[in-house]
Each structure stands twice: as C-alpha cells, then as structure tokens.
GUKOL-815591 format. One record per atom (N, C-alpha, C): atom name; x, y, z; residue number from 0. Coordinates in steps of 0.1 Angstrom, whole numbers. Example, Ala and Ser with C-alpha at 12.3 -4.5 7.8 and 13.67 -1.06 7.14 Angstrom:
<dokes>
DOKE atome     u     v     w num
DOKE     N   132   -57    78   0
DOKE    CA   123   -45    78   0
DOKE     C   132   -33    78   0
DOKE     N   128   -22    71   1
DOKE    CA   137   -11    71   1
DOKE     C   129     0    79   1
</dokes>
This chain:
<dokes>
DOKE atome     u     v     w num
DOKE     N     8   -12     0   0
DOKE    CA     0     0     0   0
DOKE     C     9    13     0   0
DOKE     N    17    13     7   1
DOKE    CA    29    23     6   1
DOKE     C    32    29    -2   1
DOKE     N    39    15    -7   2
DOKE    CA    50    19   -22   2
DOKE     C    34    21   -34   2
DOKE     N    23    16   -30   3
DOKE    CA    16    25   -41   3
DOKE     C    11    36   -43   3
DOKE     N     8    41   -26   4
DOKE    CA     6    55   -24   4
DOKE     C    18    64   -31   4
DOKE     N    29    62   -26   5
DOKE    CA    43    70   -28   5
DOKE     C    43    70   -43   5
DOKE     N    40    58   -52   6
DOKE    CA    40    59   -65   6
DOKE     C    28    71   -70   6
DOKE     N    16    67   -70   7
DOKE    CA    11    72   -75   7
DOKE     C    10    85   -71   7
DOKE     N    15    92   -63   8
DOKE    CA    16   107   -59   8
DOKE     C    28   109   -66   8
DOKE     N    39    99   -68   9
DOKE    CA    47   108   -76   9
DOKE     C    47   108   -90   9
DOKE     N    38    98  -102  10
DOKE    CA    31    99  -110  10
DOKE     C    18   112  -111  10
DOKE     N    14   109   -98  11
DOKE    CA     2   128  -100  11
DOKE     C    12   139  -107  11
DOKE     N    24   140   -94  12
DOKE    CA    32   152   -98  12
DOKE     C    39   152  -115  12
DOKE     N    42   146  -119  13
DOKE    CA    42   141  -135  13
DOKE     C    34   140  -141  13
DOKE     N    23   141  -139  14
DOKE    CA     8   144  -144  14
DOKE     C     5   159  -142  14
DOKE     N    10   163  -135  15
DOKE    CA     3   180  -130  15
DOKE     C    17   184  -143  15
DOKE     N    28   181  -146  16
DOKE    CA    38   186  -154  16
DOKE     C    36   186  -166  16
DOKE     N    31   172  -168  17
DOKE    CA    23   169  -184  17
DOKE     C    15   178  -186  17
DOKE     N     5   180  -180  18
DOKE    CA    -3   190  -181  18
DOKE     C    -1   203  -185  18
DOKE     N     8   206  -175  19
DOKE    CA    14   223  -180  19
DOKE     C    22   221  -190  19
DOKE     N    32   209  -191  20
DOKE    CA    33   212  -209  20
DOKE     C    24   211  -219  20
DOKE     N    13   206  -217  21
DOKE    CA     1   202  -227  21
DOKE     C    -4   217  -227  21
DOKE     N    -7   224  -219  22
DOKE    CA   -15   237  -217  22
DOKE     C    -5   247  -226  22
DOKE     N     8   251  -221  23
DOKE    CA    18   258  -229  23
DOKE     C    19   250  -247  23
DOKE     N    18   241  -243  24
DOKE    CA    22   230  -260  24
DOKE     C     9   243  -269  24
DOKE     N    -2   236  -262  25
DOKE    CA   -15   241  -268  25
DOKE     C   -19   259  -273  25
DOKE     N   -11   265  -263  26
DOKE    CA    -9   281  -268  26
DOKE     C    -3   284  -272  26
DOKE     N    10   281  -277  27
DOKE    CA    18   283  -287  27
DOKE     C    18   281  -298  27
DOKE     N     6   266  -300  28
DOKE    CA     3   262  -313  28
DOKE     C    -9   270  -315  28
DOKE     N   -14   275  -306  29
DOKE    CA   -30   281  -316  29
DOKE     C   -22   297  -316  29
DOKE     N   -15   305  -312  30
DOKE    CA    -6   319  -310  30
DOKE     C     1   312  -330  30
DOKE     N    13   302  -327  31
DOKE    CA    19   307  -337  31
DOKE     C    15   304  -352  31
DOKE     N     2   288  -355  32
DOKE    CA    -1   287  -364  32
DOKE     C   -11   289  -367  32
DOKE     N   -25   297  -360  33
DOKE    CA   -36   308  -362  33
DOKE     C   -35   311  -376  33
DOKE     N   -19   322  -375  34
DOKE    CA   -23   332  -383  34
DOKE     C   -20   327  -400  34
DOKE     N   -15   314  -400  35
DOKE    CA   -11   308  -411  35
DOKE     C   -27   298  -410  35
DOKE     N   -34   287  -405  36
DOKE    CA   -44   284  -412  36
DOKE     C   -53   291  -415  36
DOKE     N   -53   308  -417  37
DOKE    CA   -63   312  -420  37
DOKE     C   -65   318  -432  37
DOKE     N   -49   309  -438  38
DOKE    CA   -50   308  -452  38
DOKE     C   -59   294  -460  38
DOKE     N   -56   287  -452  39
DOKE    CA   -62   276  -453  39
DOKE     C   -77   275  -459  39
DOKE     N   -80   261  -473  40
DOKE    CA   -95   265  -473  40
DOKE     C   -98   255  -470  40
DOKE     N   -93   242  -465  41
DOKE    CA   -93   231  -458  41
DOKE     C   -98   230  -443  41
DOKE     N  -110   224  -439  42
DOKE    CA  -112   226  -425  42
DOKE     C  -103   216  -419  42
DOKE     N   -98   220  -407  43
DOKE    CA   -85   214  -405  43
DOKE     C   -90   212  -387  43
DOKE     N   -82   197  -382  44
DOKE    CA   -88   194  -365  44
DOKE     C   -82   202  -359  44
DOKE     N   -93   211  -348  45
DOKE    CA   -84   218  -339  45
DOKE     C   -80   213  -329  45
DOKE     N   -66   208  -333  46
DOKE    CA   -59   200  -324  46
DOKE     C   -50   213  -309  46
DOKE     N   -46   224  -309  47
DOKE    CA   -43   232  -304  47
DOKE     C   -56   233  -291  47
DOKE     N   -66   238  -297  48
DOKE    CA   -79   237  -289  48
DOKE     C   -79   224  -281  48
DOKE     N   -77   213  -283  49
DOKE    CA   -76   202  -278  49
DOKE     C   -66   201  -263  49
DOKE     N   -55   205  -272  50
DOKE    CA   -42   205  -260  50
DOKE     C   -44   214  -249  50
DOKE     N   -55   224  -252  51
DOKE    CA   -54   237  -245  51
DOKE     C   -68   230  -235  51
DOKE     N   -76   228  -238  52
DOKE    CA   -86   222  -231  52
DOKE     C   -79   207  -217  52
DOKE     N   -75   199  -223  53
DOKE    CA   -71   190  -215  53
DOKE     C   -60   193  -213  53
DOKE     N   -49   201  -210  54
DOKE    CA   -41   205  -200  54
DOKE     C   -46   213  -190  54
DOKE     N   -58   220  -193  55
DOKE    CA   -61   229  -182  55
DOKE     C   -71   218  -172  55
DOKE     N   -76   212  -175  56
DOKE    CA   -84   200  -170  56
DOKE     C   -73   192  -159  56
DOKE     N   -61   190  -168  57
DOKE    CA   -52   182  -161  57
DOKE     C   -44   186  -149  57
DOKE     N   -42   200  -150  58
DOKE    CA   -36   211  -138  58
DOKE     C   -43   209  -130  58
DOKE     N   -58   207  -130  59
DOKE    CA   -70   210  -116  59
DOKE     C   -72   194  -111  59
DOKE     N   -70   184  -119  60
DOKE    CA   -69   167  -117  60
DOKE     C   -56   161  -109  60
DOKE     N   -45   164  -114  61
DOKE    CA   -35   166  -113  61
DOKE     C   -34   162   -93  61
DOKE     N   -42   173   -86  62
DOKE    CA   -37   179   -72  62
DOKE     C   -53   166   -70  62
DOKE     N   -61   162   -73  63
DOKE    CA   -68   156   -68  63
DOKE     C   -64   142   -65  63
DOKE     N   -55   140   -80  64
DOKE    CA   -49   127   -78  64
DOKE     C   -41   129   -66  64
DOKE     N   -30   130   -61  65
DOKE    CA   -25   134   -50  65
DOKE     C   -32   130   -41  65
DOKE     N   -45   143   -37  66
DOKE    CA   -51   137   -25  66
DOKE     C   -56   121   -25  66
DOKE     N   -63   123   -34  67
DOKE    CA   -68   107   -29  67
DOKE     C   -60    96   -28  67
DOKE     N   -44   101   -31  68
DOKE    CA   -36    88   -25  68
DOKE     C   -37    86   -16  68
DOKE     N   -33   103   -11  69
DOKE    CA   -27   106     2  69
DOKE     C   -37   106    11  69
DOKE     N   -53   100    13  70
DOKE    CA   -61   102    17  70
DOKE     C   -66    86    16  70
DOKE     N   -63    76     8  71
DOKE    CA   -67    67     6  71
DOKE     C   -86    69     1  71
DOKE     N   -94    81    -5  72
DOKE    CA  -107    82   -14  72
DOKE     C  -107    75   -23  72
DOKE     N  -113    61   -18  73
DOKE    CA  -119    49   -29  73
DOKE     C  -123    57   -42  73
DOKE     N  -134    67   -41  74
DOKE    CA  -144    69   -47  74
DOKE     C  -136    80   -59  74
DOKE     N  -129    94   -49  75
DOKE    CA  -119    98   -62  75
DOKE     C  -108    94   -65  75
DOKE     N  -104    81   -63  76
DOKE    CA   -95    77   -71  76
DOKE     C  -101    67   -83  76
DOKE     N  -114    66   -76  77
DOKE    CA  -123    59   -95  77
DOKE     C  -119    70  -104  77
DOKE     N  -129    82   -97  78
DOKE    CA  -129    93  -105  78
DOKE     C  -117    97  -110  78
DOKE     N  -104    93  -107  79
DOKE    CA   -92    99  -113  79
DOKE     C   -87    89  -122  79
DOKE     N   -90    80  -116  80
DOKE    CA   -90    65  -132  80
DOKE     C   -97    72  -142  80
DOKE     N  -107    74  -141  81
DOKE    CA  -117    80  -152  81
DOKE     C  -111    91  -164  81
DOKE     N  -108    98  -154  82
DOKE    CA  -106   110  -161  82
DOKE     C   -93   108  -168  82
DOKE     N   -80   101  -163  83
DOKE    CA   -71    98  -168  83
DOKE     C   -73    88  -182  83
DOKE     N   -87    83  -181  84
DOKE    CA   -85    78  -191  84
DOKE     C   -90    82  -202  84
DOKE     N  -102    96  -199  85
DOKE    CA  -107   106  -208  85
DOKE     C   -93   115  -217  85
DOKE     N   -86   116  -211  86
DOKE    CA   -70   121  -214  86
DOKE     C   -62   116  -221  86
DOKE     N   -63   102  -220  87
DOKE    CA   -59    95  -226  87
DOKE     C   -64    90  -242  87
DOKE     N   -79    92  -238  88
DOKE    CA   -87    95  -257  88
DOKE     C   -82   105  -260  88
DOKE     N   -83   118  -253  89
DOKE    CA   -80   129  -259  89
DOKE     C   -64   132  -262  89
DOKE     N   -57   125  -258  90
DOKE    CA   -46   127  -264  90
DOKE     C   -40   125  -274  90
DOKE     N   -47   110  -275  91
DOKE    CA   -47   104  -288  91
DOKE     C   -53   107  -300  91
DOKE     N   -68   111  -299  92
DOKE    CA   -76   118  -306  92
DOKE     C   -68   130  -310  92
DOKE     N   -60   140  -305  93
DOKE    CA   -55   156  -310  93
DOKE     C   -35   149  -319  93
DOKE     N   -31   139  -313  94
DOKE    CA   -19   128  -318  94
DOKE     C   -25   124  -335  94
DOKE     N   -33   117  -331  95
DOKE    CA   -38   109  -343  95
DOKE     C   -40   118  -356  95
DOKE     N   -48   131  -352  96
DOKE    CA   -53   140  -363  96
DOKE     C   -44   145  -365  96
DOKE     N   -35   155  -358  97
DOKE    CA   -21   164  -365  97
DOKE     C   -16   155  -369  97
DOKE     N   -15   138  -371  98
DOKE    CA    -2   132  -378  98
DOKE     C   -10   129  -393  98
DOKE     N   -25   125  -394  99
DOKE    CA   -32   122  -403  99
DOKE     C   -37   133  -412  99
DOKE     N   -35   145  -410 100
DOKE    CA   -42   155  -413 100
DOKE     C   -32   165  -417 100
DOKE     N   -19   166  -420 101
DOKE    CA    -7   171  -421 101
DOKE     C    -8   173  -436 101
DOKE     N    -8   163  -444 102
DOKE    CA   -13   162  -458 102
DOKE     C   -21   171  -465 102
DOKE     N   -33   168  -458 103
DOKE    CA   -48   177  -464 103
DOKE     C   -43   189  -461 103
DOKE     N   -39   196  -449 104
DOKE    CA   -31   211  -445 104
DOKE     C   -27   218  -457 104
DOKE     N   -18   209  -459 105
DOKE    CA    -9   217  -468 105
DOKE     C   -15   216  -485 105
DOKE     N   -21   203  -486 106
DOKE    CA   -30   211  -498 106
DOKE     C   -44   221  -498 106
DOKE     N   -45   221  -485 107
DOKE    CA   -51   233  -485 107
DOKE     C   -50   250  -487 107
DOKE     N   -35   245  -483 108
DOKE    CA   -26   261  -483 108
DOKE     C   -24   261  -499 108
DOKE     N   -26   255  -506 109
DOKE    CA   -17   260  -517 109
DOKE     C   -34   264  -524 109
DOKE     N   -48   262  -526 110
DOKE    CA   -54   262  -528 110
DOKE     C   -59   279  -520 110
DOKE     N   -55   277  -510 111
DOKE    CA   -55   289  -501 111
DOKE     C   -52   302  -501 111
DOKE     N   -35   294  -503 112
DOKE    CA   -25   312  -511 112
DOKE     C   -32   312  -522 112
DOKE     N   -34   308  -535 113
DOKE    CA   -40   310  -549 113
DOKE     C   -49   322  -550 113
DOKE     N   -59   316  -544 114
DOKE    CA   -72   325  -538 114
DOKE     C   -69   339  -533 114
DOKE     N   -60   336  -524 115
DOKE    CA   -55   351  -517 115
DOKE     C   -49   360  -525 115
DOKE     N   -42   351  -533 116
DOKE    CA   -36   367  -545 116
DOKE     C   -43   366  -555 116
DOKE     N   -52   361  -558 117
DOKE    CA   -62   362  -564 117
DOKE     C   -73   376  -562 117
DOKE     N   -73   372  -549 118
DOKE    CA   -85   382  -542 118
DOKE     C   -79   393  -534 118
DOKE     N   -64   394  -532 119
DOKE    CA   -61   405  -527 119
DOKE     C   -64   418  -527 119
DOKE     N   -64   424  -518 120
DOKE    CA   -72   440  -519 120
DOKE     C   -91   438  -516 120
DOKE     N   -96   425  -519 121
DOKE    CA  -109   422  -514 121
DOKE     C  -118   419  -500 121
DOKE     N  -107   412  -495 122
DOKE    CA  -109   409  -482 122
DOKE     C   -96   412  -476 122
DOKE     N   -99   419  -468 123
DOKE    CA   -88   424  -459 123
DOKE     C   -82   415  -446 123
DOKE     N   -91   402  -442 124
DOKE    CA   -83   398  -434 124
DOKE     C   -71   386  -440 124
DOKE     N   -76   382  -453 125
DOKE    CA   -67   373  -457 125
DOKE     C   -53   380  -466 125
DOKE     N   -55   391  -469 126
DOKE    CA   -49   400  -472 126
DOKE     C   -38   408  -464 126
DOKE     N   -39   408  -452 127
DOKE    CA   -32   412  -443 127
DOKE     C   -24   394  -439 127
DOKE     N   -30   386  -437 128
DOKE    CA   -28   375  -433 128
DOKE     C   -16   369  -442 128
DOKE     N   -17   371  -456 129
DOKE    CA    -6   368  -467 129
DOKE     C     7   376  -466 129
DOKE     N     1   394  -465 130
DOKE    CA    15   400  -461 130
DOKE     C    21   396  -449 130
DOKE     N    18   395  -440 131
DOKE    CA    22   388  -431 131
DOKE     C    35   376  -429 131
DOKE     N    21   368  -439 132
DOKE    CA    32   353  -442 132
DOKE     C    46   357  -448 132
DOKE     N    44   367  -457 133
DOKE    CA    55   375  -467 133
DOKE     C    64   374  -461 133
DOKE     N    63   382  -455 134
DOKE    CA    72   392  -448 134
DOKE     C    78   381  -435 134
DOKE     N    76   376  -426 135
DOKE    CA    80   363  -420 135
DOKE     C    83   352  -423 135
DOKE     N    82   349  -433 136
DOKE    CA    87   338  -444 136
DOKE     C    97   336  -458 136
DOKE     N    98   353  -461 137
DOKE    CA   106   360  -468 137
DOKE     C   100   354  -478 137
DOKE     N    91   352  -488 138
DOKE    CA    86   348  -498 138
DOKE     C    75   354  -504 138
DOKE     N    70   354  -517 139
DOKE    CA    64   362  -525 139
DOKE     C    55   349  -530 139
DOKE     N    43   352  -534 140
DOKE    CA    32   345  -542 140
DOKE     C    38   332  -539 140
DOKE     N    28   319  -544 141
DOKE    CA    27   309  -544 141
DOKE     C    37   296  -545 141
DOKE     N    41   298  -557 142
DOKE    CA    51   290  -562 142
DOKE     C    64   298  -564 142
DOKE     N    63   310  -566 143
DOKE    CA    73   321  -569 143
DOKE     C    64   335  -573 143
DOKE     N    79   346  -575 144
DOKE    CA    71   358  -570 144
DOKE     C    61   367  -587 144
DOKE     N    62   356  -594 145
DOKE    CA    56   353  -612 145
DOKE     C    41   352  -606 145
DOKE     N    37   348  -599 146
DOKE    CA    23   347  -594 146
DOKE     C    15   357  -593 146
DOKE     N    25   366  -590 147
DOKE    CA    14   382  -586 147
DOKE     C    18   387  -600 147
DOKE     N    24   385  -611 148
DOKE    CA    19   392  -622 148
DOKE     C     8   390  -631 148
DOKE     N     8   379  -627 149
DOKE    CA    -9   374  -637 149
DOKE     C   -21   378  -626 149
DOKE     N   -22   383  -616 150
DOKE    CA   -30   387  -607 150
DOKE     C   -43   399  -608 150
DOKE     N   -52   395  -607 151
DOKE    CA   -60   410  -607 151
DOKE     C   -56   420  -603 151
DOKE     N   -50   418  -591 152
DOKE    CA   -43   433  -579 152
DOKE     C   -36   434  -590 152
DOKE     N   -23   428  -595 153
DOKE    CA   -10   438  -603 153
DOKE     C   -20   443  -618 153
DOKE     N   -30   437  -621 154
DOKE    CA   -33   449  -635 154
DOKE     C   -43   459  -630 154
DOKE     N   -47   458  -616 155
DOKE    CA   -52   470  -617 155
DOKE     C   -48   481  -609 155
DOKE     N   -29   476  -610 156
DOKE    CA   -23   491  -605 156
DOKE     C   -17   498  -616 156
DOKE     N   -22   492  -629 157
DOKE    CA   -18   494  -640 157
DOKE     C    -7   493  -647 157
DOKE     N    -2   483  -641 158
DOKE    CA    12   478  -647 158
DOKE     C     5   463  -645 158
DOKE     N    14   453  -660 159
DOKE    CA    12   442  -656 159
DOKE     C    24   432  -647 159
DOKE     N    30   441  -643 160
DOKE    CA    44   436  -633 160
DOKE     C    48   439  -617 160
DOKE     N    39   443  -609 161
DOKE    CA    37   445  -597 161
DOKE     C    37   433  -589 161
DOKE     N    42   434  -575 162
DOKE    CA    43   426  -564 162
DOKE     C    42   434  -554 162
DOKE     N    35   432  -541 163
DOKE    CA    27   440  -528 163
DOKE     C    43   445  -524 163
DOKE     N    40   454  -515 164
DOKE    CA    53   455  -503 164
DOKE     C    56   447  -495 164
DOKE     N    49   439  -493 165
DOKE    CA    55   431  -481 165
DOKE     C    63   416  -492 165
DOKE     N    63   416  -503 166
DOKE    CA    73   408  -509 166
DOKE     C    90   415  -511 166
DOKE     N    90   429  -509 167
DOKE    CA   103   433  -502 167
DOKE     C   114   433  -495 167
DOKE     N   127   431  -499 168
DOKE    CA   138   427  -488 168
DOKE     C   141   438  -475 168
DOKE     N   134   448  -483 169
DOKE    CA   139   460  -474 169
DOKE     C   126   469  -476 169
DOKE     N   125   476  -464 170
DOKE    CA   113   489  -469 170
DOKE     C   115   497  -474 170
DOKE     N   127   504  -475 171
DOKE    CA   131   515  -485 171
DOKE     C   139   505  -494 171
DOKE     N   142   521  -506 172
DOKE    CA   145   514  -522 172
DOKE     C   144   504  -520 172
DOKE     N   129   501  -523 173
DOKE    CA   123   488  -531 173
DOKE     C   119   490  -542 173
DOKE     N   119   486  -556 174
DOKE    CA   111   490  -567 174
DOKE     C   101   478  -567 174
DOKE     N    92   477  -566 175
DOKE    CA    82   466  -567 175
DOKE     C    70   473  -574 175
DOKE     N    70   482  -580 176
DOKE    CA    54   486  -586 176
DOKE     C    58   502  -594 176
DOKE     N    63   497  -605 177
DOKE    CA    61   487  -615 177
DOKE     C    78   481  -608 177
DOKE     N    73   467  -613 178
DOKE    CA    89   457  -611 178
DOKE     C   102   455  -622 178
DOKE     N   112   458  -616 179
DOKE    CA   121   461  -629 179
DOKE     C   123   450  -638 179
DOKE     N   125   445  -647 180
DOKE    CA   129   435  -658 180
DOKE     C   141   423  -647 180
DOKE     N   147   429  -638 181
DOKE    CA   156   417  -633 181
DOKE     C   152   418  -614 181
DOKE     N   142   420  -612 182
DOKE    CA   142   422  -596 182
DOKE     C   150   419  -586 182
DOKE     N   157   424  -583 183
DOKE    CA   168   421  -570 183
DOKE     C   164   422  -556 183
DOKE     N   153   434  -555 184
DOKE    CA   150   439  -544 184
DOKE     C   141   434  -532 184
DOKE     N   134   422  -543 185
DOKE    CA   121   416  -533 185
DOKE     C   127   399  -533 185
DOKE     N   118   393  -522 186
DOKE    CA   119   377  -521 186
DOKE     C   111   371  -534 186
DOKE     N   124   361  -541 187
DOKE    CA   112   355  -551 187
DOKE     C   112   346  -551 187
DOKE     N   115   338  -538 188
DOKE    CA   107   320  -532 188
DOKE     C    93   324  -532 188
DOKE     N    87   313  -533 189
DOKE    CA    70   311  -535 189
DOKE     C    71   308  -520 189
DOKE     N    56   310  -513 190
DOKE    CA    54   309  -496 190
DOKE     C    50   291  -498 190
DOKE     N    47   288  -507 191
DOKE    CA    37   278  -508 191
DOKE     C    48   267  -501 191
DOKE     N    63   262  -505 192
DOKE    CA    70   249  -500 192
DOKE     C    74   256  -486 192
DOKE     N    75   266  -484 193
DOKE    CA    81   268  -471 193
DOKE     C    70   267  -460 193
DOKE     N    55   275  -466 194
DOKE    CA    48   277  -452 194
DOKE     C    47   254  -453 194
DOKE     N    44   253  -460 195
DOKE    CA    41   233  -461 195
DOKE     C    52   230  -450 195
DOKE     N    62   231  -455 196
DOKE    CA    71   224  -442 196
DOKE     C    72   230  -428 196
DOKE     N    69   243  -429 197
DOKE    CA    67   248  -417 197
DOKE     C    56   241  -407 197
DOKE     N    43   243  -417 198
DOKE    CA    31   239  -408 198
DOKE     C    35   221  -402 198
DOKE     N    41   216  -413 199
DOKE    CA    37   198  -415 199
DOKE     C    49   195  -406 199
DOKE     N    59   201  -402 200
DOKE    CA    68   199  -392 200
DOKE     C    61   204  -377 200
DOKE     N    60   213  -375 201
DOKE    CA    52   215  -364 201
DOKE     C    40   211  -357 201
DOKE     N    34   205  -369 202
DOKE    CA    21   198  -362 202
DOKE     C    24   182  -363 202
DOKE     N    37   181  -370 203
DOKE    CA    42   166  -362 203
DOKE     C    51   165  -351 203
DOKE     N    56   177  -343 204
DOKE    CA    62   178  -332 204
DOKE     C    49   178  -321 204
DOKE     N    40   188  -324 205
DOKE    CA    25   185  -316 205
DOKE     C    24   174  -314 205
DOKE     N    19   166  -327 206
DOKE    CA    13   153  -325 206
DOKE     C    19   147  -315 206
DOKE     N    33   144  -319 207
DOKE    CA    42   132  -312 207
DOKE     C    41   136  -298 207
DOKE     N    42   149  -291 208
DOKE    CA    41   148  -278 208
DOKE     C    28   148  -273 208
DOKE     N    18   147  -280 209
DOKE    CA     3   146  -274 209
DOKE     C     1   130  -275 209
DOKE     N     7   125  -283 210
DOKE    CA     7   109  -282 210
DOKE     C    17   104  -271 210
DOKE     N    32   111  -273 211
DOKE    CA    40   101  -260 211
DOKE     C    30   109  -246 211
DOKE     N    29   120  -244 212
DOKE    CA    18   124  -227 212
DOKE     C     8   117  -229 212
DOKE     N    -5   109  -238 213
DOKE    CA   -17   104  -235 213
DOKE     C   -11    88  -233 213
DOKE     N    -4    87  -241 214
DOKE    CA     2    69  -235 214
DOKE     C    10    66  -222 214
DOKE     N    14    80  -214 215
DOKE    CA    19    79  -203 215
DOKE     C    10    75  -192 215
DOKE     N    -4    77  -195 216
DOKE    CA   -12    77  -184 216
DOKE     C   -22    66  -184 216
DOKE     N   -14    55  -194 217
DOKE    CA   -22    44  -191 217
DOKE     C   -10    36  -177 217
DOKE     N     4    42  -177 218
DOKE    CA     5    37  -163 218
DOKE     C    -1    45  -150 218
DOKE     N    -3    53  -152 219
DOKE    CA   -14    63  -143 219
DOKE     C   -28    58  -138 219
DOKE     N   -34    50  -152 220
DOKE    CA   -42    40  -147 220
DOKE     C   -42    26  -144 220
DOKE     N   -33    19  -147 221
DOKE    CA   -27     8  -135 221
DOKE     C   -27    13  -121 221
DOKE     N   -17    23  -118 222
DOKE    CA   -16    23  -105 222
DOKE     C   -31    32   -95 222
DOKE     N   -36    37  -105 223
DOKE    CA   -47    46   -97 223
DOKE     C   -57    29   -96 223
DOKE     N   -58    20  -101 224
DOKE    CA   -70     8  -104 224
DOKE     C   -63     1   -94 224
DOKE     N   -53    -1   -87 225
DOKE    CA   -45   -11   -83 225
DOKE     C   -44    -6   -67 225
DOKE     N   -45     6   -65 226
DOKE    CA   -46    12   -58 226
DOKE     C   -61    10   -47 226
DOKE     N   -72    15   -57 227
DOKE    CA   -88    20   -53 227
DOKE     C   -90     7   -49 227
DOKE     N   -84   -13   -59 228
DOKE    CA   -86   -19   -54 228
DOKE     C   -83   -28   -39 228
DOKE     N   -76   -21   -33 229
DOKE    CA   -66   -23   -19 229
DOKE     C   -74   -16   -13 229
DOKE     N   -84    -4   -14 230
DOKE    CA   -87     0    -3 230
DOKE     C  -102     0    -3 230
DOKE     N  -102    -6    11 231
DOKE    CA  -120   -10    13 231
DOKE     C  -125    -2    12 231
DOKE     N  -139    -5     9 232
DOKE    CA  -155     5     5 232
DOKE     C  -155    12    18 232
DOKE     N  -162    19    16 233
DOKE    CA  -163    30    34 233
DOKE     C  -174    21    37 233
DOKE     N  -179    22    52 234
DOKE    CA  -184    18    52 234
DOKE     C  -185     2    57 234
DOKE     N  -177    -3    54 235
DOKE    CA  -177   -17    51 235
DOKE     C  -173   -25    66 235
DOKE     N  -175   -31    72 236
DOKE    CA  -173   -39    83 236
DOKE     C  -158   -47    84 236
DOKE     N  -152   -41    94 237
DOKE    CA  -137   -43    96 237
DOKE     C  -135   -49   109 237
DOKE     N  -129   -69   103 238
DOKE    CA  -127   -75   108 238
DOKE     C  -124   -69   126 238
DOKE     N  -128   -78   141 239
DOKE    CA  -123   -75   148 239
DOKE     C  -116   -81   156 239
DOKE     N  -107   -81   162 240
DOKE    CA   -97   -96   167 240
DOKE     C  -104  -100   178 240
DOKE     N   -99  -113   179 241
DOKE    CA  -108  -117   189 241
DOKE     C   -96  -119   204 241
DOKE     N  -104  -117   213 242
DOKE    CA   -93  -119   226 242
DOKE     C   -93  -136   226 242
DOKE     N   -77  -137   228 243
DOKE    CA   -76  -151   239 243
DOKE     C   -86  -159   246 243
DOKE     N   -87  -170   242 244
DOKE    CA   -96  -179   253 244
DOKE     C  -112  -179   246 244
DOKE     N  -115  -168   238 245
DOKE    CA  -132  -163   238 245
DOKE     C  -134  -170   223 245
DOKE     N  -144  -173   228 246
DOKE    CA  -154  -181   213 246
DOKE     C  -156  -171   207 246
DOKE     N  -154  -168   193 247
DOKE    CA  -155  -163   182 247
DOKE     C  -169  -162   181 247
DOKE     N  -178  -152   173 248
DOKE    CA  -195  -153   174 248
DOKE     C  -194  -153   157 248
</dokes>
C-alpha cells in the first residue's frame, strides 16, 4: 500500500507537469499557427484547442490525484482512473489528427494562397494574413514571386508587373510597382514549400508529444485501479480480533 501510495503521488506530480506542458504546447500552437491556417481552405482538426482544453483540465486533476492517494478516497480515485483515461482518448484523438491531417493542411494552403492573391485587396483579413506570411517567411506569391503578375491586384495598379510590399527585402529602395525587368530587391521564393514544411513539421512535433503524454497515463491507470482496489469501501465492516480464550461469534 505504501510503495503504491508513494508511487502514485509521484506519477500525480508528472501528471500535473504533463499538463502544464500540454497547456503551454497548446498556446503556442494556436498563438503561432492561427495566423497561417487562415490561409487555409481546408477545415482542419483543432488539435491546439484540444491541447489547451485537456491540460487545463489536467492542472486541476493533477492535485486531486495526490489527495486521494494521500487520503486513501476509494471513490476519487475511480474518478481519477476515469478522467485519466478521458486524457488519454483525448490525447490520442489531437496525436492521431495532427499526424493524419498534415497532408490535407498543406494542400489546403496551396489552394489557399491561390485564392489570396487572387483576391487581394478584397478581403482584408486574408490580405493582411498573406502579407504577413510574406514578410516572416521572406517569400512572394505561391510557387514564386511570377504569381502576382498574372494577378487581378498587379493589372489594376496598371502595370502588368507589380508585387505588394510586403514581398520586399527591405522597406526602402524597393522597386516593386512597376517591377524592374531583373528584380533584386524583393523575395522570389513562393510561400507555398516553405509555409508546407513549416506547418507539416510542427504539427508533427504537436502530435508526437500529445501521443507520447496520452500513453503515459495508461500507467497512471494501473496504479490509480490497483490502488482503489486495496482500499475498502467506506463503510464496510472491519474485521475485529478476537481476545484469547473467547469463542468467536
């Protein structure tokens, strides 16, 4: 009973850690890759939402498990089997999708960017969203920076050879509108292979640790089930010795 209390309190505390990595995992992925699926025309799993939900769940679980070691509570340490093993779907569930769904992402993006310099100047949030990518990715249009000349936006600044500002290396002396015959001044990688590896590496570093944290806690439930079973029902009638000499009833 000991060494299972002592265990499983020091598994909680590795559970309350997981957690806060899962909680930080999860804001950083919805903070840094937000502003890139909103290129996206692919509905894509919100696996960040996922991470961010069940680590905050797990911080407040976490301290429960604890007590009910340390307390020997039959009843919430079911409840902490339970939950650990709700955690344990969900980790696999937000694992499973960022590793399966990596693919469709990225042909979404390219379907995505298209549209955007297509439509530039139209909608202003995908528009802002593309410069953006620009400019932090150092890349111009889709495949390369030949994309924005066939573009609605570059003929109706009246040249047919324009590229936005934010395809610029620098904010001053840039010529980008009209663009010279040999461009030197702007990025002319296409965003399309870079933002792909960007996204499709990152949501396989997600995945993997939302899979190795949700498989950690199926030893969490051994020892919480192994535990609850050692300790009697409340309640329950506890054997009483019998004195020397006396007939047993």
């Amino acid at each position: 009973m000991a060494l299972l209390k002592i265990s499983l309190m020091a598994f909680s505390l590795v559970f309350w850690l997981a957690g806060l990595a899962m909680l930080t995992l999860g804001m950083w992925a919805k903070i840094l890759l937000a502003k890139y699926l909103v290129l996206s025309t692919n509905d894509y799993p919100n696996t960040p939402v996922i991470l961010l939900a069940t680590g905050a769940a797990v911080l407040l679980w976490g301290f429960l498990g604890c007590l009910g070691a340390a307390t020997e509570h039959r009843r919430l340490l079911r409840a902490y089997g339970l939950f650990q093993l709700a955690v344990l779907a969900a980790g696999l569930a937000a694992g499973l999708c960022g590793l399966f769904y990596r693919r469709d992402i990225a042909e979404g993006f390219r379907a995505g960017l298209r549209e955007a310099v297509q439509d530039y100047g139209d909608r202003e949030e995908t528009a802002d969203a593309l410069d953006a990518l620009q400019r932090s990715l150092r890349c111009c249009g889709v495949d390369s920076y030949r994309d924005w000349l066939l573009s609605p936006w570059s003929a109706e600044q009246g040249y047919n050879s324009s590229v936005p500002a934010s395809c610029c290396r620098a904010r001053r002396s840039c010529r980008h509108n009209p663009l010279p015959a040999a461009p030197s001044g702007i990025h002319t990688d296409g965003c399309f292979s870079k933002v792909s590896a960007f996204v499709s590496d990152n949501m396989f570093y997600i995945a993997t640790a939302a899979l190795a944290l949700a498989t950690g806690q199926v030893l969490g439930i051994v020892l919480t089930c192994l535990l609850a079973s050692r300790i009697a029902p409340q309640g329950a009638d506890v054997p009483r010795e019998v004195p020397p000499g006396a007939t047993p009833r």
